[in-house]
N, C-alpha and C positions, 0 to 999 in steps of 0.2 A: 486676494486681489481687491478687495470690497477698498480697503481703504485709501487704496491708489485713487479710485473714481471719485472722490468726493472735492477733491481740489481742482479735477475736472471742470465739474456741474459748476464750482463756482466761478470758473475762471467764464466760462460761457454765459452764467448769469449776469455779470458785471458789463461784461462787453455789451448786449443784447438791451441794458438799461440804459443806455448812456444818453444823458439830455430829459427821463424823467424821473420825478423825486419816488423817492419811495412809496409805495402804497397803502392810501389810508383809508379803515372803514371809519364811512359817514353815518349809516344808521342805526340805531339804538335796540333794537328789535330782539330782544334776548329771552323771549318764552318759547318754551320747549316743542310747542305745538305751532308755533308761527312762524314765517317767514320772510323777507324782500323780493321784490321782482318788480322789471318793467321802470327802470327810471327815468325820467329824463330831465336833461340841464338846460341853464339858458346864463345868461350873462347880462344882468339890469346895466342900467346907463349909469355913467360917472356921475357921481353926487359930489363932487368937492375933493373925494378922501381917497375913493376905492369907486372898483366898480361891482358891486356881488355877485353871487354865485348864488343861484335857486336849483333845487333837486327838490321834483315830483318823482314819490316812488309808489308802487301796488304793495303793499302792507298784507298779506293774506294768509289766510288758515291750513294748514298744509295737510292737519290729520283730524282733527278733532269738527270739521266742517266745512265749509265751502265759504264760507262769507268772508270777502278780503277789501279793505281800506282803503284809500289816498291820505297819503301822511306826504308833509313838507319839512325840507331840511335846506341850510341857507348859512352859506359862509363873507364876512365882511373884510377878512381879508387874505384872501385869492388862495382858496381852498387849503390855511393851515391849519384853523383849527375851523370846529361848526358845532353848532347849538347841540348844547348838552342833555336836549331831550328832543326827539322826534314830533312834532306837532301834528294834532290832529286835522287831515282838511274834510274830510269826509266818510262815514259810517257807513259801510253799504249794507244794504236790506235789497237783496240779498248778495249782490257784488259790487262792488265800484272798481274798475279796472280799466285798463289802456290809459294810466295818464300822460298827459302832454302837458308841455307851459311855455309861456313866453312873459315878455314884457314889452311893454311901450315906452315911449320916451319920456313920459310924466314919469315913470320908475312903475309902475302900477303891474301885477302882475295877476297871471291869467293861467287857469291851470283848466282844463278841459279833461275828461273821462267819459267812461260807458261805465251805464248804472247795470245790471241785469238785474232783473224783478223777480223772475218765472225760473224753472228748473230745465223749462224749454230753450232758455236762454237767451228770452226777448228784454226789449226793456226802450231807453233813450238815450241820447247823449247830450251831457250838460256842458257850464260851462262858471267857474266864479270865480271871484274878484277880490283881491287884497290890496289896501290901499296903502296901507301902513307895513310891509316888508314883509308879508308873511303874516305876523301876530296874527290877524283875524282875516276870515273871511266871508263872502256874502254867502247867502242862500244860494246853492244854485240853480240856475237858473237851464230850462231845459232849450236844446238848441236846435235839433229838428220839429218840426210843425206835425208831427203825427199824434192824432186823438187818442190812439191805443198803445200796451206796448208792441215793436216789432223787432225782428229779431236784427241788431245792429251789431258791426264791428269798432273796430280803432276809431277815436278822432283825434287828429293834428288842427292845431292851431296857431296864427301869427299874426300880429299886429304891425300895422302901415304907420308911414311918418306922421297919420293926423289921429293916431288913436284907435282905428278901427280895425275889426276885427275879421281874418276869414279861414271858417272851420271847412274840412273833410272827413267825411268818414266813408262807410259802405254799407249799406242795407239792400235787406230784401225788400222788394216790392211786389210782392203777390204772385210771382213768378217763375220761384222755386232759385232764382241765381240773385245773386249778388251785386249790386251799382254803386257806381261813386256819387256821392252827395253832396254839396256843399251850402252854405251860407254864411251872410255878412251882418254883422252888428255895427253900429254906427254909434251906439252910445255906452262903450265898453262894457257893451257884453249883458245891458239890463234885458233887451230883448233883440229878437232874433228875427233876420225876410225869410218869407216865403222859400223849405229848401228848394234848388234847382240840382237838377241830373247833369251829371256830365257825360258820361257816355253812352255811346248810342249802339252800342252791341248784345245779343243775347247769350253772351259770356259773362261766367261771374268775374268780377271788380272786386281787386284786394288792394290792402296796403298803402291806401292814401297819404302822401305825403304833399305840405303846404308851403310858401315862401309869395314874398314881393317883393316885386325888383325897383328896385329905388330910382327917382329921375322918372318914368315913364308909370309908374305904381300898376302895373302891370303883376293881377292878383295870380300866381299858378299852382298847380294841381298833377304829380306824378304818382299816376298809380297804375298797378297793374289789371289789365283787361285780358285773361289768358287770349293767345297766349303769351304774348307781349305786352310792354312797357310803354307807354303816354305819358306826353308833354298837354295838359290842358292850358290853353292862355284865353285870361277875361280884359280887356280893356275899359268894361264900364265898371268898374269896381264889383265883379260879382253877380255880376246882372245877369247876364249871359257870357258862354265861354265858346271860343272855338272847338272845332274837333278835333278830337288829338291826333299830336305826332308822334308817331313810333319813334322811338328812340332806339331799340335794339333791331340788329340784325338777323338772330337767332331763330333756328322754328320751334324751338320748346323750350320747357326748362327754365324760362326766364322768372325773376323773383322779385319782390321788395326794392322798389326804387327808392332813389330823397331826390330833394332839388337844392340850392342855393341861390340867389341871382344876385350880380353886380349889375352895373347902369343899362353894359351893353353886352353882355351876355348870362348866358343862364349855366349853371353850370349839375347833372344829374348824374346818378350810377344806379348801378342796378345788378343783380346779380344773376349770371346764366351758367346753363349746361353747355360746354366746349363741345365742337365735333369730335376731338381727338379724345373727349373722357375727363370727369372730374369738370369742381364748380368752380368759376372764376369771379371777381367784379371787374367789368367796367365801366370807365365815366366817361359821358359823352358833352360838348358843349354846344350848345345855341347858340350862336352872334345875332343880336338884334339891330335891324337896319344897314344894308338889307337882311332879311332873312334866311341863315344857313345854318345846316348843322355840319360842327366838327365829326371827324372822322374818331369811330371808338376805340379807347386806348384801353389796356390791361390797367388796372391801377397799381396791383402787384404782379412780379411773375410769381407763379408755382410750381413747383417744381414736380415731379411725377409723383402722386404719394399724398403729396398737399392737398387742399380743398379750402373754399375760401365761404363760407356760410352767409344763407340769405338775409338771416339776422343779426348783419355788420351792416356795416357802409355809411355810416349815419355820416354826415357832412356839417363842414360850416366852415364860414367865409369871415377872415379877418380886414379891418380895413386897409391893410394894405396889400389889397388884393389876392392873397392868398389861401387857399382852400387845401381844408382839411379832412381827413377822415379818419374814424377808428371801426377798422377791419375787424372779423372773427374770422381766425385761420385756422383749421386742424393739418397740425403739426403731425406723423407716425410716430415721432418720438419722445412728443411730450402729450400730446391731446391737443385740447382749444387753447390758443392764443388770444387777446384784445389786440393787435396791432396797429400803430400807427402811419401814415402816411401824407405826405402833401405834395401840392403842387404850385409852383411862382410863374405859370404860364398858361392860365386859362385852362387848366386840364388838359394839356397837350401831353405831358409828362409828371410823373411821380417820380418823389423820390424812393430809397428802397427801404421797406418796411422796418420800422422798430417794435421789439415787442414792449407793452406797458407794465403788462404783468406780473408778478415775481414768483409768481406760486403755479404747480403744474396739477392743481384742480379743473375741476369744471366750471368753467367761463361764460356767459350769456349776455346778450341783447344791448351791447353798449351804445353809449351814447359822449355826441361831442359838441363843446362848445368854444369861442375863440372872443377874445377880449378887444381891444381897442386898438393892447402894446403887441400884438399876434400872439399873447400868452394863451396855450389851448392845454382845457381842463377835458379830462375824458371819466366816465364811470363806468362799471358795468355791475353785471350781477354774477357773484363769486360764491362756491361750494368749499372754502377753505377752510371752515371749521363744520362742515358734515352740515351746512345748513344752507339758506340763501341769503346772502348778504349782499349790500353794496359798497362796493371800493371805489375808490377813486386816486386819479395820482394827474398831476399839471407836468408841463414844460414848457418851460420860459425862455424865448432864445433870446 
């Protein structure tokens, strides 16, 4: 019976790809003791030709020690081919993990991380600068104001229509739990204000995620404060933020928000535990002026069996107003999926999931970005040759 099935699995695999290109690994990472994880994309501004593609990825030692990288990887035209060796951005002594990046509209790109120093697993979070596409970059430059190190998580970063910058992460503050933190840079990133706290709970704060919402430059802030999910909004660029708004409904289980924002609305997800059983994401939307939020929609359905994992959902917003995401879904019959989805109506509705992936490995922590022409590139981090690698694959409609 074996070889009746095999025309099966392909007839399923075909169907399930339709709309993205095959899948390609981007990074170079081929020693026996090392590994990829942790990437993320971004989409620089149109120069004339193209508009590039940037991937920050955690580069790190899997067996032989704990010290893991920031390495950069960067395609010029719309992720076919990418540079034929992995670039170094950063050396950690003793980690450099969680990177982030973005760009601004000089093209100027920005890649932020946590250092760890200590085996306690304290340290700072930086933040540096390339001005020239990659090739080189600054010193970085350290972006919380703590004299000592302290024991920090992730930072997310993203840059405003005049250049400037505004980070989040989560640290402890002598307390024993965990807060969301932020600050702004005004002169791309050389140095850094005074951070400020955004939440006001004696709940630990995870998973900070960053965005500006353009026309109003309205700096926000979705992270989780168990046991629910916030919306933080600043109107003085950073200065001060409101208190947050709950975004989810749910009494537990909630997970890993993002944000995206257009002029007049905001558009977030988040991932929770169902009353009925089993993890789901939805997205919810904010209309700004007046002030409401939409009613939370499933972004996938799942079916009984399914599971929709907290480290998906990554978002992003193309200019023609459409938002996107790439899902992690555990499938009973294949394992993890990357899946894709979108929506042409403010997150009111999704359309129904595509898987990205072509291979029935273990799948991790993707990420997505979307171009000008709504062309959306997605990566993640792939076990398909017994290691950690990153793939990646576009679709262009």
């Amino acid at each position: 019976m074996q070889p009746m099935m095999t025309p099966v699995l392909v007839i399923l695999t075909a169907t399930a790809l339709v709309g993205f290109a095959p899948n390609l690994r981007i990074d170079h990472e081929n020693m026996s003791d090392r590994g990829c994880t942790r990437s993320a994309i971004t989409v620089g501004p149109w120069n004339g030709v193209t508009q590039p593609l940037y991937v920050a990825i955690e580069d790190e030692s899997l067996w032989s020690g704990f010290r893991s990288d920031i390495i950069f990887q960067k395609s010029t035209d719309a992720g076919v081919t990418w540079l034929n060796e992995d670039l170094l951005v950063r050396r950690g002594e003793l980690q450099a993990v969680y990177p982030d990046i973005a760009t601004d509209l000089a093209g100027d790109i920005y890649i932020s991380f946590t250092e760890v120093t200590s085996m306690e697993g304290k340290g700072h979070v930086y933040c540096t600068r390339s001005t020239d596409e990659g090739k080189t970059w600054s010193e970085p430059v350290q972006i919380d104001d703590n004299d000592t190190i302290v024991t920090v998580g992730w930072v997310r970063i993203v840059a405003d229509s005049a250049g400037k910058l505004l980070a989040a992460w989560n640290q402890e503050l002598g307390d024993r739990k965990f807060h969301i933190l932020s600050s702004v840079s005004i002169d791309h990133g050389a140095t850094w204000r005074p951070k400020v706290r955004l939440d006001t709970t004696n709940r630990d704060c995870y998973h900070a995620d960053v965005a500006i919402q353009p026309g109003s430059n309205c700096y926000l802030v979705a992270a989780l404060c168990e046991p629910h999910t916030y919306l933080f909004r600043s109107s003085d660029e950073g200065a001060t933020f409101e208190p947050g708004m709950q975004m989810d409904t749910f009494h537990s289980g909630v997970a890993q928000p993002h944000v995206v924002a257009a002029r007049e609305h905001v558009i977030c997800d988040f991932n929770a535990q169902r009353d009925s059983g089993g993890e789901i994401t939805q997205a919810r939307t904010f209309f700004s002026g007046p002030d409401t939020w939409g009613n939370p929609v499933e972004v996938t359905h799942i079916d009984s069996g399914f599971r929709s994992y907290c480290n998906g959902g990554a978002l992003a917003l193309s200019t023609d107003g459409a938002v996107h995401t790439a899902l992690m879904i555990f499938d009973p019959a294949r394992g993890f999926d990357v899946c894709y989805t979108t929506s042409t109506d403010d997150g009111a509705s999704w359309s129904e999931r595509t898987r990205v992936n072509d291979t029935t490995t273990i799948i991790d922590n993707p990420d997505i970005a979307a171009d000008s022409a709504g062309a959306v590139y997605v990566i993640w981090q792939d076990t398909r040759n017994r290691r950690n690698e990153i793939w990646f694959s576009t679709y262009n409609p």
